[in-house]
N, C-alpha and C positions, 0 to 999 in steps of 0.2 A: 558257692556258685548258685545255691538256689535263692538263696536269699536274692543275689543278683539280678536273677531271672524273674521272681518272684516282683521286685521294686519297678522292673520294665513292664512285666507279661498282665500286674494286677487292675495300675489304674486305666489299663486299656478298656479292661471288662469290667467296673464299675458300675457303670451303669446300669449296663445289663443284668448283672446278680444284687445290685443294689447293696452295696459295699458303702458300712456306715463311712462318712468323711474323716474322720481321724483315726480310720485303722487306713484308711489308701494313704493319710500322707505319712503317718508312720513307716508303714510299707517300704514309699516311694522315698524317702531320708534315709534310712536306712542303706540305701543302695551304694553310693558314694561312700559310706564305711567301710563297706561292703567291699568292694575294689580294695580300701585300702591295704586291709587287714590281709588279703587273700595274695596278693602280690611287692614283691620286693618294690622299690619307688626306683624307676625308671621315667625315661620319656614317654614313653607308650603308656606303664598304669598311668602318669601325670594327667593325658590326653582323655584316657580311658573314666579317669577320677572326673576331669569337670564335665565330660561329658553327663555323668549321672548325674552331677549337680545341677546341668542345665536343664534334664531331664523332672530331676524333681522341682524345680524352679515350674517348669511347663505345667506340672499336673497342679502346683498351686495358683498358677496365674489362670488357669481355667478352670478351675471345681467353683469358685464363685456361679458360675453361667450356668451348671449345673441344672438347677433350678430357675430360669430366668423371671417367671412370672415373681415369686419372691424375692429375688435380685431386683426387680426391678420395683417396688416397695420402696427398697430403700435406695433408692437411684437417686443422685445428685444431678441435677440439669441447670438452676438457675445463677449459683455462685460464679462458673467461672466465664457468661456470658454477662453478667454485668461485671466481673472486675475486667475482661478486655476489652467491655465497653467502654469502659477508663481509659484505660489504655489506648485505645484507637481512638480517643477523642466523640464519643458517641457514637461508634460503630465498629466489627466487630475487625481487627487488623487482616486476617482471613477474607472475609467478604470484601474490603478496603482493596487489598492485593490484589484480588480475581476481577474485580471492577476497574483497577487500573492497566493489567495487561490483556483485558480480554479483544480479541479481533487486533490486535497489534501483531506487525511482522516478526513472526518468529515464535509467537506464544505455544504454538502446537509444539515447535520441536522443545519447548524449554519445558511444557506438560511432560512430554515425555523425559527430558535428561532428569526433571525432579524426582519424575515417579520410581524412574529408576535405581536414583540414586538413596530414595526412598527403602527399595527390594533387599539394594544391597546391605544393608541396615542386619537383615540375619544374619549375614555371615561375618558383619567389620567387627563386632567382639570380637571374637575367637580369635580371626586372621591376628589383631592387634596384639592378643594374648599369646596365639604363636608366637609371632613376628620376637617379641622381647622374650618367649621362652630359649628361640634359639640363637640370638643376636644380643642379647644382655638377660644371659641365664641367672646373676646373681638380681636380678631387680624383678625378676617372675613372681615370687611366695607374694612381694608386696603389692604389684595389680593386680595379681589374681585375686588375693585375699580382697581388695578395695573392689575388684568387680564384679564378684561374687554378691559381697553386703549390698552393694546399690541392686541389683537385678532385687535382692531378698528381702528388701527395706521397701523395693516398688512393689514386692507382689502382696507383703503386707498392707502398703495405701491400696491397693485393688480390693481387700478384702474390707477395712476400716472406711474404705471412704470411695464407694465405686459411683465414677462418674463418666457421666455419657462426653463422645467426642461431639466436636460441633459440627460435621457431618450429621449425625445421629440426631441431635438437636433442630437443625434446620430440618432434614425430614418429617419430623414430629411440626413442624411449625413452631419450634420454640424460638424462634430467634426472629428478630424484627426486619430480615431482610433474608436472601436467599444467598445457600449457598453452595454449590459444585463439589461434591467429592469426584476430584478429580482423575484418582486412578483409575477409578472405575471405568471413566472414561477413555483412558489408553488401555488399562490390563486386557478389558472385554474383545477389541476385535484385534490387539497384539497375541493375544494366546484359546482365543477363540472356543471351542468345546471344554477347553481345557480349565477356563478360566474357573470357570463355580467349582470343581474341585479344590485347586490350586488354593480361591479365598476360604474352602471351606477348612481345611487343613491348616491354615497360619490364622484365621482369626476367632480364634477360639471362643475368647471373650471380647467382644466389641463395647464393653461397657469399662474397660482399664485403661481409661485413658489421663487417671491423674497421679502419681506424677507421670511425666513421661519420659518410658525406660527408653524408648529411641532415641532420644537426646542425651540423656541421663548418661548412659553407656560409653557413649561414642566423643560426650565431654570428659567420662573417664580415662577415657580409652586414649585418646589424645594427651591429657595431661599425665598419666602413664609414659608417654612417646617422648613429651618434651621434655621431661627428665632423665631422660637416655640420651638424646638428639636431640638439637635443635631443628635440625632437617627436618629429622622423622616424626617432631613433634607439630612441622608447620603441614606436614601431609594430615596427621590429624586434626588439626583443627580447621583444615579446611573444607575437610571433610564434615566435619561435626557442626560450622555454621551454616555448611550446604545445606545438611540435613534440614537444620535446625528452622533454616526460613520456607526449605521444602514444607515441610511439616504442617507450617500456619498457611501456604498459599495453595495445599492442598485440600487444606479440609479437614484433616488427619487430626491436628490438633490445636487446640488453643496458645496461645502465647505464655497462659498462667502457667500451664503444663509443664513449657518450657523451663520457666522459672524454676517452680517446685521443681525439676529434675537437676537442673543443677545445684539447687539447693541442698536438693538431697545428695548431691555429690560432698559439696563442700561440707555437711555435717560429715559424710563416712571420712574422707582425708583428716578431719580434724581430732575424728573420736579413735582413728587407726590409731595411733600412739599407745591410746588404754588399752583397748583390745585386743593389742598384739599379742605382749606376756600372753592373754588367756588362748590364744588363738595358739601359741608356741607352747602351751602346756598339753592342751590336746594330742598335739602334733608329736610332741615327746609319748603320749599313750597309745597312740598309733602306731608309733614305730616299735614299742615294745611287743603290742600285740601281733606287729609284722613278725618280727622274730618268733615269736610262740606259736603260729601260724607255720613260719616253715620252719619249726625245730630247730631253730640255731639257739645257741645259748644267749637269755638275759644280758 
């Protein structure tokens, strides 16, 4: 348990005590072992388990920001404003988008259905991961396993290659025309005092924006679904290209982003097959240590 404690309680105060960076994320990896070891495998440790992975997932996709002034040294801005200037035909499909619905009947309420649907975006993992934990228990080990490596493959591109959104970019004037980060524009007088909390708490790193795990996920997360159901596969991907044009007419993120994250989907589905054995061998040392942990016999 303390170890547990310890992978929750330490990269909180990091900062503060100045906690070199690979003793917090040893720490915070640690924790999800941690879990496993300590209790028999249930539904609850199950829940308990990815929660610490999402947990440590969080402290790696924000100790980059850490230090921003250095972070931002090595900051990417100009690649993927000119390849969606390809893309868009010599402008940026973002700015394209907002120039085309802007002052049109209805734009306000569709600002809003995006951004929302935007929000929802923290919690459509998981729910999805429930959803087939307990509605197709034997096909769980396989999305979780696949949505796990995408989350952990995107926070490694955050550390290898952090690049700014083009919200960020147009604020800077990097970009050849202007562009509305849009939520801002609903979150601020929809949640009012509350708001700069609220962004201060979910955007940890405003510089991880390539690839992008908001797509990434929720294309996993969907083709997870449609391998269950067709049904429940077409509620995720409807979900998932809502997102996904949300995204670029928000401001949020670029089109490349897009790409790169299901890209990066399509590599983890592809390289799952290798990886499993290894991922299955683990898991057979887990469960021994489960056993040795509560005194049952080997």
């Amino acid at each position: 348990m303390a170890t547990v404690g310890a992978a929750i309680a330490l990269p909180l105060v990091r900062k503060r005590l100045k906690i070199p960076g690979p003793v917090t994320l040893a720490v915070a990896a640690s924790g999800p072992l941690a879990v496993a070891v300590l209790s028999p495998r249930t539904r609850k440790r199950d829940v308990a388990l990815f929660a610490m992975q999402m947990w440590a997932f969080t402290v790696v996709h924000e100790m980059p920001y850490d230090d921003p002034e250095r972070l931002r040294r090595r900051l990417y801005t100009r690649y993927p404003i000119e390849v969606d200037s390809r893309i868009g035909y010599g402008r940026l499909p973002g700015a394209r988008l907002q120039t085309m619905l802007e002052g049109r009947r209805g734009t306000k309420a569709l600002d809003r259905f995006l951004t929302v649907t935007h929000w929802l975006w923290f919690f459509e993992p998981y729910a999805i991961l429930f959803w087939i934990h307990f509605r197709h228990p034997e096909r769980f080990p396989r999305a979780a396993r696949q949505m796990a490596a995408v989350f952990d493959a995107g926070a490694f591109g955050y550390w290898a290659v952090p690049t700014a959104p083009p919200w960020w970019a147009a604020e800077q004037g990097l970009t050849n025309e202007p562009l509305r980060r849009i939520m801002f524009e609903v979150g601020e007088p929809l949640w009012g005092r509350y708001w700069g909390a609220l962004y201060k708490a979910l955007g940890g790193n405003p510089w991880a924006a390539m690839p992008s795990l908001h797509f990434a996920t929720s294309v996993a997360g969907a083709t997870s679904l449609a391998e269950a159901s067709r049904e429940e596969g077409a509620v995720g991907w409807a979900y998932a290209l809502t997102l996904g044009f949300g995204l670029v007419y928000l401001g949020e993120h670029y089109v490349t982003d897009l790409l790169a994250g299901a890209g990066l989907v399509a590599a983890v589905r592809r390289a799952d097959p290798v990886f499993a054995p290894s991922v299955g061998a683990v898991s057979s040392v887990v469960q021994r240590l489960e056993r040795i942990a509560g005194g049952r016999p080997r």
